[in-house]
N, C-alpha and C positions, 0 to 999 in steps of 0.2 A: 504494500500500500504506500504509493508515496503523491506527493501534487506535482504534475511534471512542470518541465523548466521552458516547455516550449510560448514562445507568444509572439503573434501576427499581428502585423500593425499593417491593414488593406481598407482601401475606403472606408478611413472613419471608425470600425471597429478593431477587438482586442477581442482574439480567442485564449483562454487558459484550458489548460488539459488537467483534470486530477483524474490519478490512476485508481479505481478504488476495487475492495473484495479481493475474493482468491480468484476473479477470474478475470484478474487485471482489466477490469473493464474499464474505458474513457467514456469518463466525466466529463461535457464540456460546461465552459461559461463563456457567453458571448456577451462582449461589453461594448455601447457608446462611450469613447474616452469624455465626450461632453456633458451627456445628462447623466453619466454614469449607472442609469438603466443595464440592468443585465435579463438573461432568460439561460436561462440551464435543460440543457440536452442529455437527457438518459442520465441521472442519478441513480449509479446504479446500485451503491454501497455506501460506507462510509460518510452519512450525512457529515459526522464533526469536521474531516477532511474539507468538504465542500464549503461547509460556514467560514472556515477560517480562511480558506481561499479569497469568499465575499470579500470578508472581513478584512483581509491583507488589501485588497485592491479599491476598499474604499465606495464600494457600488452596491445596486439597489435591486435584490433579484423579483421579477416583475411577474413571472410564470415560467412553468413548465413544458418543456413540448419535447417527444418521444419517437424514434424512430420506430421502435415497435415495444412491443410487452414483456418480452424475458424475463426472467427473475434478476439478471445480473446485470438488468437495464433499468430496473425499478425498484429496486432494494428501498431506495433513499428517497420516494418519493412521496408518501406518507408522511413523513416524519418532517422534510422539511416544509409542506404542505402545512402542517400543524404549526411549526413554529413561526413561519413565514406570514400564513395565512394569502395562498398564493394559488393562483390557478392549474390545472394541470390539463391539458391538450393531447389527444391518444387517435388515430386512429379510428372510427368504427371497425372495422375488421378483425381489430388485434380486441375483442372484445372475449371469445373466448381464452383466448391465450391468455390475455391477465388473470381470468377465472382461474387459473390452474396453476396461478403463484403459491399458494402456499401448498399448495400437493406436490409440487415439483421441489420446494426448499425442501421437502420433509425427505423427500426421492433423494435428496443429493446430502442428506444430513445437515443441514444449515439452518442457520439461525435464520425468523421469520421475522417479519413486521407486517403487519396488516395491510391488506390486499388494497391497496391507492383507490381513492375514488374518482373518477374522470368528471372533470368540471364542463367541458366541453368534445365533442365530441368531432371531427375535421373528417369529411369526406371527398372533397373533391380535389383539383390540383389547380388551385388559387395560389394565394398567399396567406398570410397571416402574420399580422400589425402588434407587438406590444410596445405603446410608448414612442421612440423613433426608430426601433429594430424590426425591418418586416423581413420576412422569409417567403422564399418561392417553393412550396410544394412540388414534390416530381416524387409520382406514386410508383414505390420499389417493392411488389410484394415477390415470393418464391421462396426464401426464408422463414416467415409467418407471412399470414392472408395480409394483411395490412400494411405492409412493412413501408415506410414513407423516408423519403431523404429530404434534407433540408438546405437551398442554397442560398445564402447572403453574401453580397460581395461577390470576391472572387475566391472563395470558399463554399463546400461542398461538406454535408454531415450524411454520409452513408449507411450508419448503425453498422450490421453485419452482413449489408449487402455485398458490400465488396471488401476485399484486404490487401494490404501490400502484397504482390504475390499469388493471391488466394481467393477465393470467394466465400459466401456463407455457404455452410452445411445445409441439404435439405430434405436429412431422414428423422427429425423432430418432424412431432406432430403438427402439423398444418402448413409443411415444406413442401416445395415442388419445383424439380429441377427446371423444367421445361417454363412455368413462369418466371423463377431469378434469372433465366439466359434471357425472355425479354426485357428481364430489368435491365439488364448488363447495357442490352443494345439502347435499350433508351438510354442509362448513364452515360453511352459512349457517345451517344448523339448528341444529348443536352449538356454535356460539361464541356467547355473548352480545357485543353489539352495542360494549360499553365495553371489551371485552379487550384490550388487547396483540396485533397482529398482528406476528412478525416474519418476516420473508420473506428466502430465498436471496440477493437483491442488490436496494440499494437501501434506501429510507426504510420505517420502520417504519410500520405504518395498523390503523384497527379497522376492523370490519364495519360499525358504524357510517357510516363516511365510503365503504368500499367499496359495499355496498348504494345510495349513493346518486348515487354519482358514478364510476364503474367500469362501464364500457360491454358488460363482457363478463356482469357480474352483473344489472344492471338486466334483462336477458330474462328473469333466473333467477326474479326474484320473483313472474310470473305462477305456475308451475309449483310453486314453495315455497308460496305460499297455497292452491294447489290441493290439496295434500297436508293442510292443514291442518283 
């Protein structure tokens, strides 16, 4: 568990990564250096980590918004929900899969918190406004039904759709390979190549590096040019 050291200073915002759980998941916090407004992406562990992150950087966390529902995505969103008194943004899709947060902690022997309540509910591929932070929806399901990515800036929040390298697994319940390859092809489409990739767990990467060296993308680029 540590709060990583990385931080992106790209139109106007300030990404912080804390690394939280045993299943090193990323934490984000996206910050206006101006109104100092923040919104936090998959809390997925270790609320106190998260606060003192706030807390270190001086800003005002405004809501919650989810790439999907996992347990190692949502640990921490109850808890700072409650101290915060903050909204939390999910999904419709990922409606079952939070259902089965605390059956799955119990699966994995892990400590539980109460199953997060969804304050609103985001199904289309809009956007979404807190404050002066908005995000551009680009809906990534194939890993769960829901699975949603998040672009601001020239930054990209993937959850477990994509990874350095790698892609999301999808023999969990409500996976399916054949929709995360159309996720893929849409990600390939709608990010340009210099973005900010950050992803669920692990090192951040662009499309750039991914399209070229990413073993599960390289097949994709036939099929992307065909489209073309």
């Amino acid at each position: 568990m540590s709060v990583g050291t990385r931080l992106f200073r790209y139109l106007s915002i300030q990404v912080h990564t804390v690394v939280t759980g045993p299943f090193q998941e990323n934490s984000f916090l996206i910050i206006d250096p101006e109104s100092r407004e923040c919104v936090c992406i998959d809390p997925g562990d270790d609320p106190h980590l998260i606060i003192a992150t706030i807390n270190d950087h001086d800003c005002n966390l405004i809501a919650i918004i989810n790439t999907h529902a996992h347990m190692d995505h949502i640990g921490a969103v109850s808890t700072l929900k409650e101290m915060l008194n903050i909204p939390f943004y999910l999904h419709k899709e990922e409606s079952l899969i939070l259902d089965t947060y605390e059956e799955t902690c119990q699966l994995f022997n892990l400590n539980k918190n109460k199953t997060p309540d969804v304050d609103y509910w985001f199904t289309d591929e809009s956007t979404l406004t807190f404050g002066s932070l908005t995000f551009k929806l680009i809906f990534t399901p194939g890993h769960t039904p829901g699975g949603t990515s998040f672009m601001i800036g020239d930054h990209v929040f993937v959850g477990d759709t994509l990874f350095r390298g790698s892609v999301g697994r999808t023999d969990l319940p409500g996976g399916n390979w054949n929709i995360l390859e159309k996720s893929l092809l849409k990600l390939m489409e709608n990010v340009p190549l210099e973005y900010s990739i950050h992803s669920g767990h692990g090192p951040d990467t662009t499309m750039n590096i991914e399209r070229k060296e990413n073993p599960f993308l390289i097949p994709l680029e036939k099929k992307l040019n065909s489209r073309l």
